[in-house]
N, CA, C and O atoms as a GROMACS GRO file, in nm:
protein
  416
    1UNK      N    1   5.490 -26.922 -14.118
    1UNK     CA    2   5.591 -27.023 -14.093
    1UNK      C    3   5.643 -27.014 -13.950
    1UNK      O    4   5.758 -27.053 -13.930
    2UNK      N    5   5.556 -26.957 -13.830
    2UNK     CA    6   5.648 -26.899 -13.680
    2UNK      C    7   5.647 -27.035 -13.643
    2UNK      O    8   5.565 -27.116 -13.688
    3UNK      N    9   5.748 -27.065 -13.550
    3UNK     CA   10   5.750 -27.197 -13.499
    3UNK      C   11   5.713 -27.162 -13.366
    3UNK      O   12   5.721 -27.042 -13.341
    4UNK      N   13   5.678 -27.229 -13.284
    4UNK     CA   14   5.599 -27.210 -13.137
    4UNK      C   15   5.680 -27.274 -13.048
    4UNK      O   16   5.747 -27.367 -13.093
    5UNK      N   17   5.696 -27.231 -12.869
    5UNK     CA   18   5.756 -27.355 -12.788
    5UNK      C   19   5.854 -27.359 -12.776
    5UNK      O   20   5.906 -27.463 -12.736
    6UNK      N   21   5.922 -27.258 -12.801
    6UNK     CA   22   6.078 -27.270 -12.726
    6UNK      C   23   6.125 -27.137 -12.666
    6UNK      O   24   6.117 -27.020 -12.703
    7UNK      N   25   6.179 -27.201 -12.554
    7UNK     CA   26   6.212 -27.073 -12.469
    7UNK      C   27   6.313 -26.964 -12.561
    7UNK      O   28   6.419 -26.987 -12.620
    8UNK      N   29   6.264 -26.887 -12.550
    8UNK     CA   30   6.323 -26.702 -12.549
    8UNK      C   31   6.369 -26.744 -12.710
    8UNK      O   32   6.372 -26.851 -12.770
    9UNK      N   33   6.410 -26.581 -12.753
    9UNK     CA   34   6.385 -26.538 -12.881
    9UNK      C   35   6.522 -26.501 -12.871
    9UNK      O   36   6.552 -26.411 -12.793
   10UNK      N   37   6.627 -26.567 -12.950
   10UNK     CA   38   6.760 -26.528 -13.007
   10UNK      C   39   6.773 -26.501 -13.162
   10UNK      O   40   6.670 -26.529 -13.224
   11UNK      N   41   6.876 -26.455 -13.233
   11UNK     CA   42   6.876 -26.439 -13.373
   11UNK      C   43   6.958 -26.520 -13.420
   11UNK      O   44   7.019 -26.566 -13.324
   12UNK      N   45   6.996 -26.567 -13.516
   12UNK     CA   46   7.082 -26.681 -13.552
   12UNK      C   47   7.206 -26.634 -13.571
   12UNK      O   48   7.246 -26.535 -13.632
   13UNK      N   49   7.280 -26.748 -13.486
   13UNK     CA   50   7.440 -26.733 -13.472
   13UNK      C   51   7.465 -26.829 -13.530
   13UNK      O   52   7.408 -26.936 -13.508
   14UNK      N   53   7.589 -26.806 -13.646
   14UNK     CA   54   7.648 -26.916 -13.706
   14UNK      C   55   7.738 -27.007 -13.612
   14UNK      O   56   7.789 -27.119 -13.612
   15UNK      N   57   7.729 -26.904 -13.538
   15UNK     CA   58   7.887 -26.915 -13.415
   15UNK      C   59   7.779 -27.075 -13.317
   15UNK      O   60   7.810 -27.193 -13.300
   16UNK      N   61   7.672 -27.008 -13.282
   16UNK     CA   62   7.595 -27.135 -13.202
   16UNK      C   63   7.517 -27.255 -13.348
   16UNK      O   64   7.480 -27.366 -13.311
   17UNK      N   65   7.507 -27.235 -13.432
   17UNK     CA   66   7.458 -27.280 -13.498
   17UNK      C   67   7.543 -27.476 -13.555
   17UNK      O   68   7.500 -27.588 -13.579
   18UNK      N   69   7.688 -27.398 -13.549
   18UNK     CA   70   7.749 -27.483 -13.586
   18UNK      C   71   7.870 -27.546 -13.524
   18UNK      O   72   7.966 -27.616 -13.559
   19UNK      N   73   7.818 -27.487 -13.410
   19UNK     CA   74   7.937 -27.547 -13.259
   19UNK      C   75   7.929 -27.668 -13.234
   19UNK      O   76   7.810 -27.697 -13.227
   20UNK      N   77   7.998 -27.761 -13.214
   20UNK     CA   78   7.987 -27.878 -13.157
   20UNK      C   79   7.952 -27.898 -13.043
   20UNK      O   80   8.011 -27.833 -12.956
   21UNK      N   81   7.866 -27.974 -13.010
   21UNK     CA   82   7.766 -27.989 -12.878
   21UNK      C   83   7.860 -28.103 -12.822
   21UNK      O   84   7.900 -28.206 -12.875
   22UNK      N   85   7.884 -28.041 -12.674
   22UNK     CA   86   7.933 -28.100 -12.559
   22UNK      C   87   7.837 -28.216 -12.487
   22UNK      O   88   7.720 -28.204 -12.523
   23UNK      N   89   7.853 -28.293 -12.421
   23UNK     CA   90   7.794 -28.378 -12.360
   23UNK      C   91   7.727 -28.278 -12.240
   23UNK      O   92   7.606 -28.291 -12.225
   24UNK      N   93   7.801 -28.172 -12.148
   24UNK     CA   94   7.693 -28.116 -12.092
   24UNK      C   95   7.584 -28.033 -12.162
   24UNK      O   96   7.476 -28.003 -12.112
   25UNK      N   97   7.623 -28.002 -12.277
   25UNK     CA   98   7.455 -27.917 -12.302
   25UNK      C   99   7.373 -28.010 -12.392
   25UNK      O  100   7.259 -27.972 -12.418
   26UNK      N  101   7.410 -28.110 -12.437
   26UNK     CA  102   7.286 -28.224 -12.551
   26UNK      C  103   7.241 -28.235 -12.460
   26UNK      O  104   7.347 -28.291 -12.430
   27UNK      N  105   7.178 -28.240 -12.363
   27UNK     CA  106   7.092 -28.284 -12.304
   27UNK      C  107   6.960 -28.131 -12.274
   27UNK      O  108   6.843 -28.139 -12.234
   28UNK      N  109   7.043 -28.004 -12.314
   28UNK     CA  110   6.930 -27.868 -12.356
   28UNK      C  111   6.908 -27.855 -12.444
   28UNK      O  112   6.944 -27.932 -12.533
   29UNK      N  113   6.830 -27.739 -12.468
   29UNK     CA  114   6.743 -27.724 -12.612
   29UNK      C  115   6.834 -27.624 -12.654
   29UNK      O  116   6.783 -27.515 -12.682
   30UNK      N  117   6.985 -27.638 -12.668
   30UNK     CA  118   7.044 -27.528 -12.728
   30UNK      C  119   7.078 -27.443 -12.849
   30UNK      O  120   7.137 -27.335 -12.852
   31UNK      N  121   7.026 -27.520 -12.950
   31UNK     CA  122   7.000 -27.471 -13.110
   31UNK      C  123   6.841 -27.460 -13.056
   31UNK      O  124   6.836 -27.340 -13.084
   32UNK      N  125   6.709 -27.486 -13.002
   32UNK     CA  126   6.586 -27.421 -13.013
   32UNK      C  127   6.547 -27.267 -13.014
   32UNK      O  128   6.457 -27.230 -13.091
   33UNK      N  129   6.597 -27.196 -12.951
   33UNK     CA  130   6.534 -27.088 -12.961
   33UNK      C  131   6.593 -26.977 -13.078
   33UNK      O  132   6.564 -26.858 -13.089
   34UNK      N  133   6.663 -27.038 -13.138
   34UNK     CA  134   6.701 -27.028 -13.276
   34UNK      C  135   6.622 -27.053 -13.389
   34UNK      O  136   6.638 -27.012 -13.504
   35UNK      N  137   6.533 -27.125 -13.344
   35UNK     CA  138   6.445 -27.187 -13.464
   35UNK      C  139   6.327 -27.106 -13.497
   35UNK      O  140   6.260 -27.102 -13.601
   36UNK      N  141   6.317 -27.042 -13.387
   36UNK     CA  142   6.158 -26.872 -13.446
   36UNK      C  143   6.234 -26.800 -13.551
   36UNK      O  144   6.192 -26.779 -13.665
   37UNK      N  145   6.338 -26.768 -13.507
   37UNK     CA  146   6.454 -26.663 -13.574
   37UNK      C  147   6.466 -26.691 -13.735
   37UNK      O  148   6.444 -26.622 -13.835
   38UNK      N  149   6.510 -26.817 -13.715
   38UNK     CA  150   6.548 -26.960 -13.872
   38UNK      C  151   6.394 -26.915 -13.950
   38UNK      O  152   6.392 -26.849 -14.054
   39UNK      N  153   6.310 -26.949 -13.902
   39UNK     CA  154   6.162 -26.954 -13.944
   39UNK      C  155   6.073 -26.825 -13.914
   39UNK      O  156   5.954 -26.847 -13.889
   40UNK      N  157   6.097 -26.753 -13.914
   40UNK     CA  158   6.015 -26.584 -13.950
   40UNK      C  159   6.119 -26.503 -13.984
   40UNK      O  160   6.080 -26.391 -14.016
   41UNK      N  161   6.266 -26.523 -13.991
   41UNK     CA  162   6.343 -26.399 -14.041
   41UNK      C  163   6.387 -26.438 -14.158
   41UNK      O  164   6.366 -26.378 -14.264
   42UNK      N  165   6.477 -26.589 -14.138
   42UNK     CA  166   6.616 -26.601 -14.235
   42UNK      C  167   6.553 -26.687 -14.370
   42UNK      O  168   6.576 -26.654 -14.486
   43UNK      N  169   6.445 -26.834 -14.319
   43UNK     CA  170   6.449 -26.888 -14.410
   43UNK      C  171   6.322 -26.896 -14.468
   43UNK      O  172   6.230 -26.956 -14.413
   44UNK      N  173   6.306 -26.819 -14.615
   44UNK     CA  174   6.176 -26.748 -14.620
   44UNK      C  175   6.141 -26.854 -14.756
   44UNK      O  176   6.234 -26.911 -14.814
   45UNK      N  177   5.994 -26.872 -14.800
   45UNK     CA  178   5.912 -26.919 -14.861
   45UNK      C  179   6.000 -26.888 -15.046
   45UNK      O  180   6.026 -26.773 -15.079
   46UNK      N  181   6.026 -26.980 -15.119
   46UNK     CA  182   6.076 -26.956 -15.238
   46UNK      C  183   6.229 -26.951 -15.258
   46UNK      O  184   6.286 -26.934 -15.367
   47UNK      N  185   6.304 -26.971 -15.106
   47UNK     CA  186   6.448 -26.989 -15.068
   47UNK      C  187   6.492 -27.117 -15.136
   47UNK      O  188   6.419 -27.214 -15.150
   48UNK      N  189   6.682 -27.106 -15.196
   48UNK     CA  190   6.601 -27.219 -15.259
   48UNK      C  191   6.697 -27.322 -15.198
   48UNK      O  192   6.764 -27.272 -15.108
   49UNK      N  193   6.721 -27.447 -15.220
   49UNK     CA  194   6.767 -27.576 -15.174
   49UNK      C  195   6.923 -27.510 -15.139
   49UNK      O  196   6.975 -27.480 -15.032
   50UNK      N  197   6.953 -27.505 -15.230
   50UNK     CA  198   7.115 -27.394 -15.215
   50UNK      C  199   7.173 -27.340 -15.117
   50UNK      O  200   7.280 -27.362 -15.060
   51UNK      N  201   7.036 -27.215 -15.094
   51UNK     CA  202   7.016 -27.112 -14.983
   51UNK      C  203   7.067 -27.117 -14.906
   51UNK      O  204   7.169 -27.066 -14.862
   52UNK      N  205   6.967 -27.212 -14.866
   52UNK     CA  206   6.939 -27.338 -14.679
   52UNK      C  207   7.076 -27.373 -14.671
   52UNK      O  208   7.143 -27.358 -14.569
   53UNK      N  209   7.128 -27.429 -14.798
   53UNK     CA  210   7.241 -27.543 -14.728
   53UNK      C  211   7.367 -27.407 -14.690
   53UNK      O  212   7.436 -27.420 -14.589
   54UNK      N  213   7.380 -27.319 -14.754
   54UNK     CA  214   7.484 -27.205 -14.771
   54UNK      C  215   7.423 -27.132 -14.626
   54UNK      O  216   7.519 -27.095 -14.559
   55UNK      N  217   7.321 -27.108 -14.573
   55UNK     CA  218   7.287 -27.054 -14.469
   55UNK      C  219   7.296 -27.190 -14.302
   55UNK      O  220   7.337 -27.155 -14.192
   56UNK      N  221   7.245 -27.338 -14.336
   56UNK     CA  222   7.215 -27.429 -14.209
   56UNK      C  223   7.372 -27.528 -14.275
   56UNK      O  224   7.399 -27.600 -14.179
   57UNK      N  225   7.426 -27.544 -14.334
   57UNK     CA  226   7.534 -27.665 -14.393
   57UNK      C  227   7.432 -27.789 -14.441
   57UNK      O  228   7.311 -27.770 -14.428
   58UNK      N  229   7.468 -27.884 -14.482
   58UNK     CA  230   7.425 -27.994 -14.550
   58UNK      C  231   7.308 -28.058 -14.431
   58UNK      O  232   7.342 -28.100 -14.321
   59UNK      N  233   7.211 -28.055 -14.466
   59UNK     CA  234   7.126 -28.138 -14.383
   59UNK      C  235   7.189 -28.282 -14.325
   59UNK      O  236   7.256 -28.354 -14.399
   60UNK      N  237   7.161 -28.312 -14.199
   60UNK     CA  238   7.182 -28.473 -14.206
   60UNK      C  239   7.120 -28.618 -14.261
   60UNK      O  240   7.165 -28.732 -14.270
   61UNK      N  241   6.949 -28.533 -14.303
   61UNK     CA  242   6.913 -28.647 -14.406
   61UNK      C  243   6.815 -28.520 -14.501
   61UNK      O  244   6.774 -28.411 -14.460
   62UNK      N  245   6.801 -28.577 -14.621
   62UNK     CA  246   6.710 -28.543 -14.712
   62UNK      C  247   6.640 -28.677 -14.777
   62UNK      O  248   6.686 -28.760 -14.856
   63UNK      N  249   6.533 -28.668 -14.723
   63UNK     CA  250   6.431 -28.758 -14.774
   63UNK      C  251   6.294 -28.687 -14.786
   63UNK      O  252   6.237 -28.623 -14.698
   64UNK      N  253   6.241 -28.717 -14.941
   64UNK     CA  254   6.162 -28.731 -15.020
   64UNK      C  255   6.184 -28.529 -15.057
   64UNK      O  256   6.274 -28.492 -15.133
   65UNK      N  257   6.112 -28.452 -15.007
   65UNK     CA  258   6.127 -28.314 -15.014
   65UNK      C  259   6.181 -28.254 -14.868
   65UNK      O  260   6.212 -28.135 -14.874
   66UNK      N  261   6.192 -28.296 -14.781
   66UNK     CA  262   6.218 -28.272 -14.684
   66UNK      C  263   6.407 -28.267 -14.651
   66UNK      O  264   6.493 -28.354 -14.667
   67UNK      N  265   6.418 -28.113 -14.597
   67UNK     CA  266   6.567 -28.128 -14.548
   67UNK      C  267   6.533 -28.135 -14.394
   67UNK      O  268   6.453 -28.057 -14.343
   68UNK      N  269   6.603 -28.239 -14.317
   68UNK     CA  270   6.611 -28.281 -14.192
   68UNK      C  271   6.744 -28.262 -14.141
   68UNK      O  272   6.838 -28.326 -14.187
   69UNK      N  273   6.763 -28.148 -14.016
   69UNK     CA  274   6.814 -28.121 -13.923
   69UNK      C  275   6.840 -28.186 -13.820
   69UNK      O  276   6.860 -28.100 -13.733
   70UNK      N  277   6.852 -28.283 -13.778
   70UNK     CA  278   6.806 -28.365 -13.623
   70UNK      C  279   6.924 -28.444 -13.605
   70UNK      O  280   6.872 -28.550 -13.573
   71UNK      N  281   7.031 -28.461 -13.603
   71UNK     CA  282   7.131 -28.542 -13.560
   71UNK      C  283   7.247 -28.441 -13.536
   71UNK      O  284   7.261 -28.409 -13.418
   72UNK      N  285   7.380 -28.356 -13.675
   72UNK     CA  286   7.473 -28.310 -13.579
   72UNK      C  287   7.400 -28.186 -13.564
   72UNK      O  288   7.458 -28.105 -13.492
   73UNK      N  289   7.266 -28.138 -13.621
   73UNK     CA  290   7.226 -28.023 -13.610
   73UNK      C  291   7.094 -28.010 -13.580
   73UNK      O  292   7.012 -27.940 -13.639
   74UNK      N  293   7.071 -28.096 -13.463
   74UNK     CA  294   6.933 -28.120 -13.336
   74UNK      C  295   6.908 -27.940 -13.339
   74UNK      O  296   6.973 -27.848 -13.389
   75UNK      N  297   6.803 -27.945 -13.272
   75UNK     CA  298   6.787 -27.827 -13.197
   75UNK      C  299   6.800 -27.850 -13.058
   75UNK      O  300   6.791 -27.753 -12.983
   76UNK      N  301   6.821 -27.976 -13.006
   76UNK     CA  302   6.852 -28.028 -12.894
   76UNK      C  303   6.747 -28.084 -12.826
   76UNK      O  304   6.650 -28.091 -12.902
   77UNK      N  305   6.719 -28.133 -12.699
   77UNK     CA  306   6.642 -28.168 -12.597
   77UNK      C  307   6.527 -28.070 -12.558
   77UNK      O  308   6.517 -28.027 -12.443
   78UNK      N  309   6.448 -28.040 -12.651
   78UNK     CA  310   6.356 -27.911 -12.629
   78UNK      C  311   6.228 -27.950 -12.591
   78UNK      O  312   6.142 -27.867 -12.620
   79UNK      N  313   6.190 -28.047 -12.537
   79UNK     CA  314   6.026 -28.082 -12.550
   79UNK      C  315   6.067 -28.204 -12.388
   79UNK      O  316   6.174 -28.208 -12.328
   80UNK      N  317   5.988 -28.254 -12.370
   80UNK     CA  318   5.963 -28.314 -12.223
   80UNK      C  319   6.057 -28.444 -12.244
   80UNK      O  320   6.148 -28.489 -12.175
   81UNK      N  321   5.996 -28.491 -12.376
   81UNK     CA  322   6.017 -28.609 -12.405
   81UNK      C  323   6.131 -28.646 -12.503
   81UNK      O  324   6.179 -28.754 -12.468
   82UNK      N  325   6.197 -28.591 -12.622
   82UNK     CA  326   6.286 -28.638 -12.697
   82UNK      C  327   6.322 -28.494 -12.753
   82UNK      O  328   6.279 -28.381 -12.727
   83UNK      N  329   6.403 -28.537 -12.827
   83UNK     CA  330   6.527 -28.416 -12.956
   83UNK      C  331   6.434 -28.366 -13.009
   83UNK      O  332   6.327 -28.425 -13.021
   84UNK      N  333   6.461 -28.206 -13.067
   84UNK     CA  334   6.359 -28.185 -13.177
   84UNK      C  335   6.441 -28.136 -13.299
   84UNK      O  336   6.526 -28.048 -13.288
   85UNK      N  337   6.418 -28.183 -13.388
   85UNK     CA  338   6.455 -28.141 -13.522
   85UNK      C  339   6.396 -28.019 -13.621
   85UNK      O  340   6.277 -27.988 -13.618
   86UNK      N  341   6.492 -27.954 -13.708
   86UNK     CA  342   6.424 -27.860 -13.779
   86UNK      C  343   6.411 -27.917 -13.916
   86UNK      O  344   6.512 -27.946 -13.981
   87UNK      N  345   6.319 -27.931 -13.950
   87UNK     CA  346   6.246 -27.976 -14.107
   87UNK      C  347   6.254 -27.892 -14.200
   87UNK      O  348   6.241 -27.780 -14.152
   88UNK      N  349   6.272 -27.889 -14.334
   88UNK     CA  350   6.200 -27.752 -14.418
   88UNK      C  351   6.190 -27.855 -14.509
   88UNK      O  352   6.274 -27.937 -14.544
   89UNK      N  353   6.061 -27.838 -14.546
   89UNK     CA  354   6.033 -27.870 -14.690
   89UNK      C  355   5.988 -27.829 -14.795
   89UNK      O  356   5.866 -27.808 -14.802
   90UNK      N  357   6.050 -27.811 -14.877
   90UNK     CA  358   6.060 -27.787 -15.047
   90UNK      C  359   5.972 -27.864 -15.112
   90UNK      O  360   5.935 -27.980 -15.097
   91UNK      N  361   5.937 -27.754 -15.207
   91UNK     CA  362   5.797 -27.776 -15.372
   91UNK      C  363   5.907 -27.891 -15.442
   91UNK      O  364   6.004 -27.955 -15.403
   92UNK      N  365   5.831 -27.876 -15.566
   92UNK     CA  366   5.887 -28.003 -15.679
   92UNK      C  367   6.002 -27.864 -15.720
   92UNK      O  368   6.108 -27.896 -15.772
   93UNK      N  369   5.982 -27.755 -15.702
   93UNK     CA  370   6.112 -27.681 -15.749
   93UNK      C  371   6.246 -27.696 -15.648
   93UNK      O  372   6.351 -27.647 -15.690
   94UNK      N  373   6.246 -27.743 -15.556
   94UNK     CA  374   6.337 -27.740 -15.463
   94UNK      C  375   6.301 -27.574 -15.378
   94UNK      O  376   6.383 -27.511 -15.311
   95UNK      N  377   6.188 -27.542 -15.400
   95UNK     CA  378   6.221 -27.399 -15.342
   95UNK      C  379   6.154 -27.441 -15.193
   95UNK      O  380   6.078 -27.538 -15.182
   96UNK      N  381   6.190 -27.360 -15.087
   96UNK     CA  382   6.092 -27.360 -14.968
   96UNK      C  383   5.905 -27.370 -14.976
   96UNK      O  384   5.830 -27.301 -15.044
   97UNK      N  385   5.883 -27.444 -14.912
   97UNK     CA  386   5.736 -27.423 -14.915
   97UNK      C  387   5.688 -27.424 -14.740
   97UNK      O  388   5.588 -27.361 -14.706
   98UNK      N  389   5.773 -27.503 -14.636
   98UNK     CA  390   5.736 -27.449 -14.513
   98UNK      C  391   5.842 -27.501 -14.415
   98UNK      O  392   5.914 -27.594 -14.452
   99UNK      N  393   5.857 -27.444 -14.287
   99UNK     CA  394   5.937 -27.480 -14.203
   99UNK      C  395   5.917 -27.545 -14.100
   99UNK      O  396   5.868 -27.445 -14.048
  100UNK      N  397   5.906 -27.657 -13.982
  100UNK     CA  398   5.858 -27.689 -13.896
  100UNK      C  399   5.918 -27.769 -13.827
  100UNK      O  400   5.989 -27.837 -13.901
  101UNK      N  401   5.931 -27.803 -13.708
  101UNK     CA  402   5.995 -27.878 -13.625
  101UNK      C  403   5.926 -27.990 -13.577
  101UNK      O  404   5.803 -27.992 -13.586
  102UNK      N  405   6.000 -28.105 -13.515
  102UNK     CA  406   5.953 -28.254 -13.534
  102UNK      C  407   6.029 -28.291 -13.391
  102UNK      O  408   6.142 -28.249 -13.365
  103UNK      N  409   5.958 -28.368 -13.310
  103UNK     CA  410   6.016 -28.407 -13.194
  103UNK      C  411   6.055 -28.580 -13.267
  103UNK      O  412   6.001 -28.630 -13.365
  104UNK      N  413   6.138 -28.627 -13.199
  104UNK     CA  414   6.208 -28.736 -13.229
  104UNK      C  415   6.070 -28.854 -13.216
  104UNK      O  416   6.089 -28.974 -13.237
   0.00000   0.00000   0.00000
C-alpha cells in the first residue's frame, strides 16, 4: 500500500492533519508527505470504516466504496499540475482493501 512522490517522510500529526489551511500554504503539498506515513504505518488492510474516520475525521465525499480526502482534507498542491487527494477504499465489508492518492 506505499504511496510514492512526495517530498520527505513525516509521521502523522493530528496537529498538521487537521489544521486549517491558510491561503499561503494551499498552494503546497502540505498534508503530502504525510500520506507514506497514513499508508505503510497507520492505515492498514482490514481497518475498518470507523477506524479511518476516528483516525482522518469524516471524509469529504464517500462514493461507491471509496473514502475521499480532497477538499478540507487535500493533501494539497503536490504534483505539477493540480490537488492530490487521499483515497482508501473499502471491500463490501467496509474494511480497508487499499490506499492511494488521486491528482485532481
Amino acid at each position: 500500500m506505499m504511496i510514492i512522490g512526495y517530498q520527505g517522510i513525516e509521521r502523522y500529526d493530528p496537529k498538521i492533519w487537521f489544521q486549517k489551511v491558510s491561503n499561503e500554504v494551499d498552494s503546497t503539498c502540505y498534508r503530502g508527505a504525510l500520506a507514506n506515513d497514513l499508508s505503510n504505518r497507520l492505515i492498514t488492510q482490514d481497518m475498518t470504516k470507523q477506524e479511518v474516520i476516528n483516525l482522518l475525521g469524516e471524509p469529504d465525499r464517500i462514493s461507491l466504496n471509496d473514502m475521499k480526502y480532497e477538499m478540507d482534507f487535500s493533501l494539497g498542491f503536490c504534483s505539477m499540475a493540480d490537488y492530490n487527494s487521499l483515497i482508501i477504499h473499502l471491500n463490501s465489508s467496509e474494511r480497508v482493501e487499499n490506499v492511494h492518492t488521486r491528482q485532481h
